[in-house]
C-alpha positions as CSV (number, residue, x, y, z in Angstrom):
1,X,122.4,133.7,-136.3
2,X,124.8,134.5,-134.2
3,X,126.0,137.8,-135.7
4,X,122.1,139.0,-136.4
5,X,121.7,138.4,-132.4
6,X,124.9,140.7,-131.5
7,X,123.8,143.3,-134.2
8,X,120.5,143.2,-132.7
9,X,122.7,143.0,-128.7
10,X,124.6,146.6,-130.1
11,X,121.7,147.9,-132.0
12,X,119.2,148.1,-128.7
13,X,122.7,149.7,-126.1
14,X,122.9,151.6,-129.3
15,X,119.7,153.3,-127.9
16,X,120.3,153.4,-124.9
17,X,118.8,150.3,-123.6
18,X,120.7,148.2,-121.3
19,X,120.5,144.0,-122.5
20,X,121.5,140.9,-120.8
21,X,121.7,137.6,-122.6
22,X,118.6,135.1,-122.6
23,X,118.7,131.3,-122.8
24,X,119.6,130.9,-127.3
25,X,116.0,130.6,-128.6
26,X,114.4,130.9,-125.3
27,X,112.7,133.6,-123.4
28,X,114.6,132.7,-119.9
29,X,117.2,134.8,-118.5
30,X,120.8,132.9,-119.3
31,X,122.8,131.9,-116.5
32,X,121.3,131.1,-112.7
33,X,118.4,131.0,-110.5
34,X,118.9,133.6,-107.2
35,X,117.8,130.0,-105.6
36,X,121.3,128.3,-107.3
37,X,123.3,131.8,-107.2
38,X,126.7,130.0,-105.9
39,X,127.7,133.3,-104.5
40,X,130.8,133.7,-106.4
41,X,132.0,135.3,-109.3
42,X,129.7,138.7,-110.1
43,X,127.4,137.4,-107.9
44,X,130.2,137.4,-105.5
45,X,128.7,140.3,-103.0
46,X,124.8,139.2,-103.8
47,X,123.2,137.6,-106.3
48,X,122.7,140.2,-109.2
49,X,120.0,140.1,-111.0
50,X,119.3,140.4,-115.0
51,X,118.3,144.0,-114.7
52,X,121.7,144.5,-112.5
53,X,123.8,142.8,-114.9
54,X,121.9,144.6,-118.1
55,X,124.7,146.4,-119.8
56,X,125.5,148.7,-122.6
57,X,128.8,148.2,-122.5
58,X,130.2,147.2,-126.7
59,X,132.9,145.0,-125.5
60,X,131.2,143.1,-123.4
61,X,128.0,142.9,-125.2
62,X,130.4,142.0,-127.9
63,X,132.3,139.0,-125.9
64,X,128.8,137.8,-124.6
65,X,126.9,137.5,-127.7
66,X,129.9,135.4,-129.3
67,X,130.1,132.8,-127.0
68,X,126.8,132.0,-128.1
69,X,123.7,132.3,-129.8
70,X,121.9,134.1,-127.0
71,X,118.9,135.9,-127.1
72,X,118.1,139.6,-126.3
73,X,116.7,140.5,-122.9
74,X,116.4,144.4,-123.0
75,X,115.8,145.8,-119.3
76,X,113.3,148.2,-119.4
77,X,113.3,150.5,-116.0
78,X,117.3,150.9,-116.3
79,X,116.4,151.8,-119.9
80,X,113.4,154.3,-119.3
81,X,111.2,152.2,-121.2
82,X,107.7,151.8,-120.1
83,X,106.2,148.3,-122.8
84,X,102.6,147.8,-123.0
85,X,102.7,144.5,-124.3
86,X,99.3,143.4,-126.1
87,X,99.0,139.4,-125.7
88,X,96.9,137.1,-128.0
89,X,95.1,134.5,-127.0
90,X,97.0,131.1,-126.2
91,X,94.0,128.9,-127.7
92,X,90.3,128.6,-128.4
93,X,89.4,128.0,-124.5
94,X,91.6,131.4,-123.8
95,X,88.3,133.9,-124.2
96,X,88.2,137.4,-122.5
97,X,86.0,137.3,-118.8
98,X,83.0,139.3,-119.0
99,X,84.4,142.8,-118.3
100,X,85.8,142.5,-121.4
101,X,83.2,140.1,-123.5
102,X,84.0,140.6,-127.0
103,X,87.4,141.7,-127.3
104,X,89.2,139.3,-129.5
105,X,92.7,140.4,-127.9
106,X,94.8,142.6,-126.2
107,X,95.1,145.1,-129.0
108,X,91.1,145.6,-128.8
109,X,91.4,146.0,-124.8
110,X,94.0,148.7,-125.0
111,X,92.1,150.3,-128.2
112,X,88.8,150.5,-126.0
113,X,90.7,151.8,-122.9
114,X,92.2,154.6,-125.6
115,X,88.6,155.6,-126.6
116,X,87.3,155.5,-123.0
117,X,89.9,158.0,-122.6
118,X,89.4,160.3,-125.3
119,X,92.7,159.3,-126.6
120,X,93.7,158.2,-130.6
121,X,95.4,154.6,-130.4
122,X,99.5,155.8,-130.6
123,X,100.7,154.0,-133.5
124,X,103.2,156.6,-133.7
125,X,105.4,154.8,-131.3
126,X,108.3,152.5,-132.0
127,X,106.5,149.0,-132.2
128,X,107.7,145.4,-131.9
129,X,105.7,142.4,-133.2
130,X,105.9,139.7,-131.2
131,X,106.7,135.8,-131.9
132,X,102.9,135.0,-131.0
133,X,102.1,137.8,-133.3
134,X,101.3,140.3,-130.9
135,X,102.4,143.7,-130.2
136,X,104.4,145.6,-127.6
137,X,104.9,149.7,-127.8
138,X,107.8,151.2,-126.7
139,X,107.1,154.6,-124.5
140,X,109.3,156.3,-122.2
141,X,108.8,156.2,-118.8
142,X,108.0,160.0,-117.2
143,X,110.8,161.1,-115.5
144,X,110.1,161.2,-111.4
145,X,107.9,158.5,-111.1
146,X,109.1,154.7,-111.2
147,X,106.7,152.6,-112.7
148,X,106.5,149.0,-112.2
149,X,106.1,145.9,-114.2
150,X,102.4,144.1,-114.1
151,X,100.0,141.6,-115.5
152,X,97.1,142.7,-117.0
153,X,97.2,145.5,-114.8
154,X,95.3,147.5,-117.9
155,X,93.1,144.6,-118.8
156,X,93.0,142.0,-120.2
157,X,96.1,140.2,-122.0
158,X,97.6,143.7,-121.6
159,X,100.6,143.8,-119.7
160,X,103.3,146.4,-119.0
161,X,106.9,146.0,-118.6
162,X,109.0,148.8,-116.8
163,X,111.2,148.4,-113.5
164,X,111.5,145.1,-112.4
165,X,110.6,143.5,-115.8
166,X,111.9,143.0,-119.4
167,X,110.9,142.3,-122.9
168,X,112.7,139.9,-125.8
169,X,114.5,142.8,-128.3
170,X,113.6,142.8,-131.7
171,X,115.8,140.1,-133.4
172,X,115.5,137.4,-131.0
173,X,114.0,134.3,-132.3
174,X,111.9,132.6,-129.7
175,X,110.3,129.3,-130.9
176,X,111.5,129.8,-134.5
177,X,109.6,132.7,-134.6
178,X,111.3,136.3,-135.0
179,X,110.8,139.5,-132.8
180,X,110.2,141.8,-135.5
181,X,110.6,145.8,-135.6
182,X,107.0,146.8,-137.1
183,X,106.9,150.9,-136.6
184,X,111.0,152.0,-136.7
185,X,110.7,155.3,-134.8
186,X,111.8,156.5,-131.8
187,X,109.4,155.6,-128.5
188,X,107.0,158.1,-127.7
189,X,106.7,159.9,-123.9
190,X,104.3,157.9,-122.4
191,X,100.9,159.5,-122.2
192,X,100.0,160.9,-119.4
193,X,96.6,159.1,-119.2
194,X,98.5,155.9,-119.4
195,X,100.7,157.3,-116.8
196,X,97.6,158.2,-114.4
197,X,96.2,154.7,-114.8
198,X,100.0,152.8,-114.1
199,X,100.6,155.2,-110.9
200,X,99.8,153.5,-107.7
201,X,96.9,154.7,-106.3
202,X,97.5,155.0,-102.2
203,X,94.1,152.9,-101.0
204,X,91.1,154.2,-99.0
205,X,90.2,153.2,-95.7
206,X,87.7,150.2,-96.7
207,X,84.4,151.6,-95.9
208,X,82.4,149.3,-93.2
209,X,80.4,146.7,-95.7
210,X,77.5,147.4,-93.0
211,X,77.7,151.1,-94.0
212,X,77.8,150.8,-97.6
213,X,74.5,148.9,-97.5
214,X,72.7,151.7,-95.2
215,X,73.9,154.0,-97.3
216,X,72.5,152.5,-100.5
217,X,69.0,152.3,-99.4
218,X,67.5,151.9,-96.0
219,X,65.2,148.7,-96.6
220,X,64.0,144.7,-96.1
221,X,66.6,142.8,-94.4
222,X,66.2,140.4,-97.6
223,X,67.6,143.4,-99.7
224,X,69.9,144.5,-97.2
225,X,71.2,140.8,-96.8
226,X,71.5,140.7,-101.0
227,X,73.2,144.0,-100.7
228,X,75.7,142.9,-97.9
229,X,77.4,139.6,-99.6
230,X,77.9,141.4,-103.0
231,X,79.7,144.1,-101.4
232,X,81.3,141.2,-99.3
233,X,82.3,139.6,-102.5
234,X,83.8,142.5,-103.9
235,X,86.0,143.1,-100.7
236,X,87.2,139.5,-100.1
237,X,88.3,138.9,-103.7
238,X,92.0,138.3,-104.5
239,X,93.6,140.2,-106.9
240,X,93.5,139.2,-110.3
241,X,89.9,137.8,-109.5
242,X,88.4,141.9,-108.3
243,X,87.6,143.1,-112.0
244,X,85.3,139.7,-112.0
245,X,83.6,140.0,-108.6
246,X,82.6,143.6,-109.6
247,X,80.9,142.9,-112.4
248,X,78.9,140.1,-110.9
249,X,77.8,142.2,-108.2
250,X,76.6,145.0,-110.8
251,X,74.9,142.1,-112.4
252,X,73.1,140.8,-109.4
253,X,72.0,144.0,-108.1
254,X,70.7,145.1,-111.7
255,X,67.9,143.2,-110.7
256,X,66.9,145.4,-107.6
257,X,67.4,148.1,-110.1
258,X,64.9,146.8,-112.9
259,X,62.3,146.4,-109.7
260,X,62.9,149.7,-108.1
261,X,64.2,148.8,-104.9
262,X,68.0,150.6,-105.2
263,X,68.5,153.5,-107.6
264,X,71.1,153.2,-110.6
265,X,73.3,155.6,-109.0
266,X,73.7,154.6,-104.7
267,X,74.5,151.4,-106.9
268,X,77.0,152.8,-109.2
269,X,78.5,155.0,-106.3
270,X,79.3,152.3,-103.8
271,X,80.1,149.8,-106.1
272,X,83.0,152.3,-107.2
273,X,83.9,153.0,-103.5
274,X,84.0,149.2,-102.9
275,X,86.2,148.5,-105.9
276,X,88.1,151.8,-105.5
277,X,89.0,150.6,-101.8
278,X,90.5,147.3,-103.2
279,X,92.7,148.5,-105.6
280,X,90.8,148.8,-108.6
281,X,91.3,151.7,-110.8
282,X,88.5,154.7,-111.8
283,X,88.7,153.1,-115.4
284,X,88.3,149.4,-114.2
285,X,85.7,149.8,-111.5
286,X,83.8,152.0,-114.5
287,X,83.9,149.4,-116.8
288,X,82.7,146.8,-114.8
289,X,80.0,148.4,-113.2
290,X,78.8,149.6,-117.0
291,X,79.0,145.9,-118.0
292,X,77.2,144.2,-115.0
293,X,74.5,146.8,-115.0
294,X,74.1,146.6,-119.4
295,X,74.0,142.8,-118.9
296,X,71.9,142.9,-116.1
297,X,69.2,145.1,-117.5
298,X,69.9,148.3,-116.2
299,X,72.2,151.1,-115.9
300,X,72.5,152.0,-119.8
301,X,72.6,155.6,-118.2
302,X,75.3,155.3,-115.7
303,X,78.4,156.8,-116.3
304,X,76.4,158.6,-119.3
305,X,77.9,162.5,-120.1
């Protein structure tokens, strides 16, 4: 085991791809916590971490990986890599929230993102099978812009590792269970779509929750009140929870919709200008808005070409 996990060490700075060991059989970084970093040693000016210490170095890759069984961290931003890492499920109770209702798994997120944008799935691209069974493809990152790792920041169980982050090389065994190379080619550029998406988006002033209501229709102080706390919901949620609250605010207002009191699109507009001003993407606020409206009974036509 130990000779397959230094081939696969060499093979990866081979590449081009700085690695670092991980804890033998684990996912976890070897060596110490920056809250135990004694201070000494390499960590002597600082503590450094496991992108800092990532190396492509063959001797001492070579002296690491045969003072143990370690498994292989690959660092992604010092190695250009951009991952989108498509999850499955942990369990039964693990099901996808309602902007995403019937998607069985990360792989049919980032398929249905692919289609929104016009774009084939890239199989193409070198491709590692997770332990869980999942799958992460390799891109590289675009040259002048430095991406950033995230959770779910595509949808969800779709990740993406790039600065700041790292993914278990193929050859690690994590659990028993193999990283396994499943497409043996080199990584494709990442597409610029992809790249659009993953490019931090420098947020609107938040329009005045007052305003967006005036703006959507002029009406009873019932409506107006309705109006009011699902824009207020939208605004005040935390991230993680944003994609959620702007779908149940499509939802609720669908109703006003079906009964004529706010048209399809002041909804769809200010919706997207409430989601946009939280940090919600174009895609994201589109999709929720679609969903909430579809399930709500309205708005099959928004968004329509």
């Amino acid at each position: 085991m130990s000779e397959n996990l230094l081939n696969a060490a060499l093979t990866a700075a081979e590449r081009g791809w700085p690695v670092f060991p991980l804890r033998p059989g684990d996912k976890r970084p070897a060596g110490h916590a920056e809250a135990r970093c004694p201070g000494t040693g390499r960590c002597a000016e600082g503590h450094r971490t496991p992108e800092q210490r990532a190396t492509r170095d063959t001797a001492t890759i070579t002296a690491a990986w045969s003072a143990a069984p370690y498994n292989v961290g690959l660092a992604t931003g010092p190695a250009g890599l951009l991952v989108v890492d498509l999850d499955l499920p942990k369990d039964d109770a693990d099901t996808a929230p309602e902007v995403w209702a019937g998607m069985a798994d990360g792989l049919d997120v980032f398929a249905t993102l692919c289609d929104q944008a016009g774009e084939r799935l890239p199989t193409e691209t070198y491709t590692v099978r997770t332990r869980s069974g999942g799958q992460q493809l390799y891109f590289t990152a675009p040259e002048g812009k430095t991406l950033r790792s995230g959770a779910g920041v595509l949808g969800w169980k779709v990740d993406t590792r790039a600065w700041g982050g790292y993914v278990v090389a193929a050859g690690s065994i994590v659990g028993g269970r193999p990283y396994a190379v499943i497409h043996n080619a080199p990584p494709l550029p990442l597409p610029a779509w992809l790249s659009d998406l993953l490019t931090p988006q420098p947020l609107p002033a938040p329009m005045p929750i007052t305003s967006l209501a005036t703006h959507m229709r002029k009406t009873s102080a019932y409506l107006a009140t309705a109006v009011e706390g699902e824009l207020e919901k939208v605004q005040s949620a935390r991230e993680g929870g944003r994609n959620g609250a702007l779908y149940a605010a499509a939802y609720a207002l669908a109703r006003f919709i079906r009964l004529g009191d706010l048209t399809e699109t002041a909804v769809d507009t200010d919706l997207t200008a409430a989601g946009l001003s939280v940090g919600l993407s174009p895609t994201e606020c589109r999709t929720a808005i679609r969903s909430g409206l579809r399930r709500g009974g309205a708005g099959e036509e928004v968004g329509a070409a």
